[in-house]
SESEKOL-672920 format. One record per atom (N, C-alpha, C): residue number from 1; z, y, x. Coordinates in steps of 0.05 Angstrom, whole numbers, plus 5000, padded with zeros to 4 digits. Each point is the difference from the previous one (the first is absolute). Layout:
pos; zz; yy; xx
NUM; Z; Y; X
...
! end
This chain:
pos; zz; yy; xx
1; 3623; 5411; 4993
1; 5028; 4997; 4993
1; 5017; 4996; 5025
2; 5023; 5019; 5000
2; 5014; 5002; 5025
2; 5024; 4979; 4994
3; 5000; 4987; 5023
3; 5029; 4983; 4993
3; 5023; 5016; 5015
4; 5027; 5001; 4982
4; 5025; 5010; 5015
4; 5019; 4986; 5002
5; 5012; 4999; 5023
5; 5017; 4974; 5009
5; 5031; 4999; 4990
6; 5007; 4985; 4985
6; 5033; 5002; 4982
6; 5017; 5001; 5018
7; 5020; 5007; 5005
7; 5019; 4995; 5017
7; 5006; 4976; 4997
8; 5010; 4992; 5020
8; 5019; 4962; 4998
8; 5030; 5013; 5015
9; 5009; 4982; 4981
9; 5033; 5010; 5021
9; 5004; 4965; 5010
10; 5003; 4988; 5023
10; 4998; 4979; 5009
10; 5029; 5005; 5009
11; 5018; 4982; 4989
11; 5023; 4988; 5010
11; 5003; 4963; 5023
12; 5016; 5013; 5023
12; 5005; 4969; 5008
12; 5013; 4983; 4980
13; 5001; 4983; 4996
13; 5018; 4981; 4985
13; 5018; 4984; 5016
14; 5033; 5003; 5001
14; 5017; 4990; 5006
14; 5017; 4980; 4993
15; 4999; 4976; 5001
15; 5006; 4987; 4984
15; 5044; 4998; 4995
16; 5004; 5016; 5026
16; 5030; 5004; 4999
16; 5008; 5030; 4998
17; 4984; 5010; 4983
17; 5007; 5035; 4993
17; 5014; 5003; 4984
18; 5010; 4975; 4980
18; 5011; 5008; 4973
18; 5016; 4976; 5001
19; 5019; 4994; 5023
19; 5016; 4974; 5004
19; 5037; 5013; 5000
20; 4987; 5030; 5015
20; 5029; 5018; 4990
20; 5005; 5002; 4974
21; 4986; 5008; 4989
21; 5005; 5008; 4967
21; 4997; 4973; 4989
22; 5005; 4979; 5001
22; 5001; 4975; 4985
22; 5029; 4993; 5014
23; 5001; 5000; 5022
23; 5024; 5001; 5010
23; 5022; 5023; 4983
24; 5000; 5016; 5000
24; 5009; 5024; 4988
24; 5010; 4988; 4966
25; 4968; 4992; 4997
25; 5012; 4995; 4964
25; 5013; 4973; 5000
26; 4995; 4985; 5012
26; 5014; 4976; 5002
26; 5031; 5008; 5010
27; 5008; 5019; 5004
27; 5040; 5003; 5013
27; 5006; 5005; 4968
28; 4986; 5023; 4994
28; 5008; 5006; 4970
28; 5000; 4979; 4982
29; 4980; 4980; 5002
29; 5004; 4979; 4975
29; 5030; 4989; 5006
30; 4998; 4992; 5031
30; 5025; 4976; 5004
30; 5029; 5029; 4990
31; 5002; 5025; 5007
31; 5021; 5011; 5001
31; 5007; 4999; 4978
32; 4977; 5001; 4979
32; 5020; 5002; 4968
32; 5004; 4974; 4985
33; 4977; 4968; 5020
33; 5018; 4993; 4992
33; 5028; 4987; 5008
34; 5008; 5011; 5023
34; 5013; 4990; 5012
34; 5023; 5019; 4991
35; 5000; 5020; 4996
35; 5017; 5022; 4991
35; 5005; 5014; 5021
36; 4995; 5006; 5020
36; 5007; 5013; 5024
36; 4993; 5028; 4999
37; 5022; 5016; 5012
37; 4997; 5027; 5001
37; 4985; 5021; 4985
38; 4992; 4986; 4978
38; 4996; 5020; 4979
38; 5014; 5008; 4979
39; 4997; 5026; 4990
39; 5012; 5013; 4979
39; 5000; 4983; 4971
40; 5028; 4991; 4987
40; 4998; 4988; 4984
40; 5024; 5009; 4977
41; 4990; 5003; 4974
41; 5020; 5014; 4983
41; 5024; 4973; 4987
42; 5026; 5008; 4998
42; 5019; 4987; 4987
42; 4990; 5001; 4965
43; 5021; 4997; 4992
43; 4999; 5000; 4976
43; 5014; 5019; 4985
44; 5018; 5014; 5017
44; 5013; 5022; 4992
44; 4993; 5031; 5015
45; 4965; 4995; 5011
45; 4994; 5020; 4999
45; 4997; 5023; 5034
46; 5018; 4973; 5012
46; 4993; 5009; 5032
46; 4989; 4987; 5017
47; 4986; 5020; 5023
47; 4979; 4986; 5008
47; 5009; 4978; 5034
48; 4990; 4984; 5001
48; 5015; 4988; 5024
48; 4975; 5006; 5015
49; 5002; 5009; 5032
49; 4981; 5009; 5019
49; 5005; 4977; 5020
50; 5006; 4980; 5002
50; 4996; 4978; 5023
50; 5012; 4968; 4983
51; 5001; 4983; 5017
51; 5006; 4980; 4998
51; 5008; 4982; 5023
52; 5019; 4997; 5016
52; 5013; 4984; 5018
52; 4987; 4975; 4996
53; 4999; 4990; 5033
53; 4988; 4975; 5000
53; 5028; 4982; 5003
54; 4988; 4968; 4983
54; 5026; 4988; 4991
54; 4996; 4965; 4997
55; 5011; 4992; 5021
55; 5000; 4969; 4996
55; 5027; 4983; 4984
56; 4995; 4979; 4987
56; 5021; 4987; 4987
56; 4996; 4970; 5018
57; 5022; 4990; 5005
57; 4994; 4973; 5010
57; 5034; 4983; 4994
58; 4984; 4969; 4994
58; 5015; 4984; 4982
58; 5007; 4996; 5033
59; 5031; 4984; 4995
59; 5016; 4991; 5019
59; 5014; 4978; 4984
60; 5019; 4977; 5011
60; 5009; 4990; 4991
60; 5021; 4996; 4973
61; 5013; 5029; 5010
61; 5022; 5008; 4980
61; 5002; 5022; 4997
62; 4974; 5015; 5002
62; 5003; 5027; 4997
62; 4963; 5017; 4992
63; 4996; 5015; 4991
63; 4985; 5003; 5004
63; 5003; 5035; 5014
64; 4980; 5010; 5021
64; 5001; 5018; 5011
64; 4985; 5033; 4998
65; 5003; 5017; 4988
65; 4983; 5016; 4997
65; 5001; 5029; 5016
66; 4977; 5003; 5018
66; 5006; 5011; 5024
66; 4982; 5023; 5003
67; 4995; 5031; 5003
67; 4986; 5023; 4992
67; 5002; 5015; 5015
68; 4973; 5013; 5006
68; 5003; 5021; 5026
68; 5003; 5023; 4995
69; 5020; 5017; 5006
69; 5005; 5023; 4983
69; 5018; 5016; 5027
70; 4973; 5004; 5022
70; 5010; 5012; 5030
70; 5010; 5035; 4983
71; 5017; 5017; 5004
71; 5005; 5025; 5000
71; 5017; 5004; 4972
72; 5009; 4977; 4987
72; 5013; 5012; 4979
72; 5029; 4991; 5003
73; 5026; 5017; 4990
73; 5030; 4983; 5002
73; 5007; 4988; 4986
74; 5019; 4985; 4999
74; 5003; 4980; 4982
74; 5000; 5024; 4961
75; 5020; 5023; 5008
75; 5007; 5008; 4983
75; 4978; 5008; 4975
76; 4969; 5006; 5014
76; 4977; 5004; 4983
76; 4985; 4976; 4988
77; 5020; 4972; 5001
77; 4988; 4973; 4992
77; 5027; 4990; 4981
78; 4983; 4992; 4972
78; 5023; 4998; 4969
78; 4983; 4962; 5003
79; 5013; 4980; 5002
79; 4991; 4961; 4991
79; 5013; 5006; 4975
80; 4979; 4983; 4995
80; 5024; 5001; 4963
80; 4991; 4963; 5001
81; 5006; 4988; 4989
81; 4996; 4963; 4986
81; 5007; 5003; 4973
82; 4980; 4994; 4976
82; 5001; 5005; 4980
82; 4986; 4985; 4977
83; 5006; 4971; 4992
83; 4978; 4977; 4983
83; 4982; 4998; 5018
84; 5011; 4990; 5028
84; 4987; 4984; 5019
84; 4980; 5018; 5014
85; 5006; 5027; 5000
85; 4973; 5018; 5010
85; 5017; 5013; 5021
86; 4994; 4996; 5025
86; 5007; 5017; 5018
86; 4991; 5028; 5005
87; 5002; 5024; 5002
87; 4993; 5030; 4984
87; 5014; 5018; 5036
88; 4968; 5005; 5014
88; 5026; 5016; 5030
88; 4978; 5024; 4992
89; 5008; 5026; 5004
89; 4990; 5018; 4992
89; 5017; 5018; 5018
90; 4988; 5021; 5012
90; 5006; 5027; 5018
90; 4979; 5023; 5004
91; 5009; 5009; 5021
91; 4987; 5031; 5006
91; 5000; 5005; 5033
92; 4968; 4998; 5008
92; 5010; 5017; 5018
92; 4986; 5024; 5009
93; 5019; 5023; 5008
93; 4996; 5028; 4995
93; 4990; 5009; 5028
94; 4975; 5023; 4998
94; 4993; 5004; 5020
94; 5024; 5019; 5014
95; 4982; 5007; 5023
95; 5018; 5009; 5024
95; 4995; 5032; 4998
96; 5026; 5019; 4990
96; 4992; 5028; 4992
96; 4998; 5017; 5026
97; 5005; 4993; 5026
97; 4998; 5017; 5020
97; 4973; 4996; 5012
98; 4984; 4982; 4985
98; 4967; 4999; 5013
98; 4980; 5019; 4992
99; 4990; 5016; 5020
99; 4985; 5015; 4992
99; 4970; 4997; 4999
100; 4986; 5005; 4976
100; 4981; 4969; 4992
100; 4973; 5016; 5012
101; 5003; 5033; 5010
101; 4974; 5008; 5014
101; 4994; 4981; 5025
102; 5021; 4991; 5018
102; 5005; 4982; 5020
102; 4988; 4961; 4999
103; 4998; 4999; 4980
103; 4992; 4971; 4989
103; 4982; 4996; 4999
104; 4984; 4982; 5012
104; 4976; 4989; 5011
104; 4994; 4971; 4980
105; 5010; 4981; 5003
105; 4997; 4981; 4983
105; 5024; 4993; 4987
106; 5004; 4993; 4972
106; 5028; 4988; 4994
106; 4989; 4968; 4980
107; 5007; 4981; 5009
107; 4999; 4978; 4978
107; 5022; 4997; 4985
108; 5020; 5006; 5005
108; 5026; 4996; 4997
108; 5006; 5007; 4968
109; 5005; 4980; 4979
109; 5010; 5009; 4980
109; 5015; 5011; 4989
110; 5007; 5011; 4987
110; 5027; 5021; 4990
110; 4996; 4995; 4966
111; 5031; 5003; 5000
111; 5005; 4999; 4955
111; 5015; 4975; 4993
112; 4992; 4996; 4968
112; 5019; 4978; 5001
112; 4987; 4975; 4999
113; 5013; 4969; 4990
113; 4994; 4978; 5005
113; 5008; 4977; 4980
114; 4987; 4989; 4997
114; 5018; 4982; 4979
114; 4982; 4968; 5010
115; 5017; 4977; 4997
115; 4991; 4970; 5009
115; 5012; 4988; 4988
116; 4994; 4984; 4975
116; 5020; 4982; 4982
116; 4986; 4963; 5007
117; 5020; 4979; 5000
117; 4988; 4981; 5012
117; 5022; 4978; 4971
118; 4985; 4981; 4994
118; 5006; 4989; 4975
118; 5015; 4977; 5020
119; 5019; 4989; 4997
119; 5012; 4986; 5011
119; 5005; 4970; 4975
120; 5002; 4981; 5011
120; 5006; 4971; 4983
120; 5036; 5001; 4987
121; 4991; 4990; 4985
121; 5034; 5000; 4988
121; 5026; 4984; 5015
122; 4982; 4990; 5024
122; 5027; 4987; 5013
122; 5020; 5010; 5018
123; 4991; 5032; 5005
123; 5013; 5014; 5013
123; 5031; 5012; 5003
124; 5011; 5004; 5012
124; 5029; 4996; 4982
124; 5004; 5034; 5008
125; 5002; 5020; 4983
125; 4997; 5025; 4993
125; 5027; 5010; 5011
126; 5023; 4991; 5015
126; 5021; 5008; 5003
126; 4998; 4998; 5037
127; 4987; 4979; 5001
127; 5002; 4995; 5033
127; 4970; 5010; 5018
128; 5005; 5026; 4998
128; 4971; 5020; 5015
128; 5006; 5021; 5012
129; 4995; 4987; 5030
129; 5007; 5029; 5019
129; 4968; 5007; 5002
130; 5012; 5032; 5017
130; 4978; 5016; 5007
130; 5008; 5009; 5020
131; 4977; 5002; 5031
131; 5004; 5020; 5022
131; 4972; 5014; 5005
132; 5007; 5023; 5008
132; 4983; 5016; 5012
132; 5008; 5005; 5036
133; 4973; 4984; 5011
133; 4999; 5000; 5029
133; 4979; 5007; 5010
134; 4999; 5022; 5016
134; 4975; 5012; 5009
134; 4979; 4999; 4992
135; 5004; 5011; 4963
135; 4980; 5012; 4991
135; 4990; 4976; 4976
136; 5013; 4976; 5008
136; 4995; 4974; 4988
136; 5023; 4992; 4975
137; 4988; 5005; 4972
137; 5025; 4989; 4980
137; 4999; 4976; 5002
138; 5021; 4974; 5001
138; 4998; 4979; 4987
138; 5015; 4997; 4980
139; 4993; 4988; 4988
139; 5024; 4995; 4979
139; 5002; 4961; 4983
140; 5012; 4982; 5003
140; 5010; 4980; 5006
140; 5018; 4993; 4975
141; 4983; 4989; 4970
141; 5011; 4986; 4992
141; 4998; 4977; 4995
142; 5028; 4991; 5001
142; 5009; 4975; 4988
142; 4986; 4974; 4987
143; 4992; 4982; 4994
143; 4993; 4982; 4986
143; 5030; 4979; 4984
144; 4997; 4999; 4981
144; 5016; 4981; 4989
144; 5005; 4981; 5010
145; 5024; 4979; 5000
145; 5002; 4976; 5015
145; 4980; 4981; 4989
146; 5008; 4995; 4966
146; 4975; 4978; 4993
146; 4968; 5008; 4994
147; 4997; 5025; 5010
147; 4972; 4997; 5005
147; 4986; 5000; 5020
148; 5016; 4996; 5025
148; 4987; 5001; 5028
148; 4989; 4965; 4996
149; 4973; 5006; 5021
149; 4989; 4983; 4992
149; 5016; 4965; 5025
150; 4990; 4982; 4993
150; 5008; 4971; 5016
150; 4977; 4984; 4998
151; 5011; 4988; 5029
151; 4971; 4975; 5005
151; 5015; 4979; 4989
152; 4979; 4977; 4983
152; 4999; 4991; 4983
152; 4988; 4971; 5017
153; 5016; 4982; 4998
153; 4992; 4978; 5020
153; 4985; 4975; 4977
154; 4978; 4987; 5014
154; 4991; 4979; 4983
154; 5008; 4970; 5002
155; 5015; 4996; 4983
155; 5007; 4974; 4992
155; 4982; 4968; 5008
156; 5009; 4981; 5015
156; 4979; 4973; 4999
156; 5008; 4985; 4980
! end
């Protein structure tokens, strides 16, 4: 009886071969849930292709809400304040003189956008500016007089 030898396919084993692709799936968990730059449908049916990154920060008498939105003019950005929901929503449109055989890498998002931020009822809906400065929206409302907060001293 002749013996015949099986092949073996002998792999090294790496123990950091598959640290990209965990890496990889791990951006995707955090991106959706973070909501970032993915495609996400409204409710009336259109699709939003990015999402601006966006900090809110409490201040004394104001609270501040501030968005990076480098390449777009003011005119392609609608704030609405509406039962305490702040609602900034725009577009920004790619560049029609690029000729895309020429394009090597692009990260750069394009389409539209929508960011709604639930705001406390103490806001006072009449007193809210907005600027757009190099690329940076802030927008700066108001807090009520009697709901800003006070230090509260303890009695002997």
């Amino acid at each position: 009886m002749a013996r015949t030898a099986l092949p073996t396919l002998l792999t090294r084993w790496d123990p950091f071969s598959h640290l990209d692709d965990l890496r990889r799936e791990m951006n995707l968990v955090f991106d959706r849930t973070l909501g970032r730059n993915l495609p996400e449908r409204t409710g009336i049916g259109q699709t939003l292709t990015w999402l601006p990154d966006a900090e809110v920060v409490e201040e004394e008498k104001s609270y501040v809400v501030r968005m990076d939105l480098p390449g777009i003019d003011r005119e392609s950005i609608d704030i609405g304040l509406a039962n305490n929901v702040l609602t900034i929503q725009g577009e920004r449109k790619t560049e029609k003189e690029r000729k895309e055989e020429n394009v090597h890498v692009s990260e750069r998002a394009y389409g539209r956008f929508l960011r709604s931020f639930t705001l406390p009822q103490e806001v006072d809906a009449e007193k809210v500016d907005a600027k757009l400065h190099h690329g940076v929206l802030e927008i700066r409302l108001t807090k009520m007089a009697e709901a800003r907060s006070r230090k509260i001293t303890i009695q002997t």
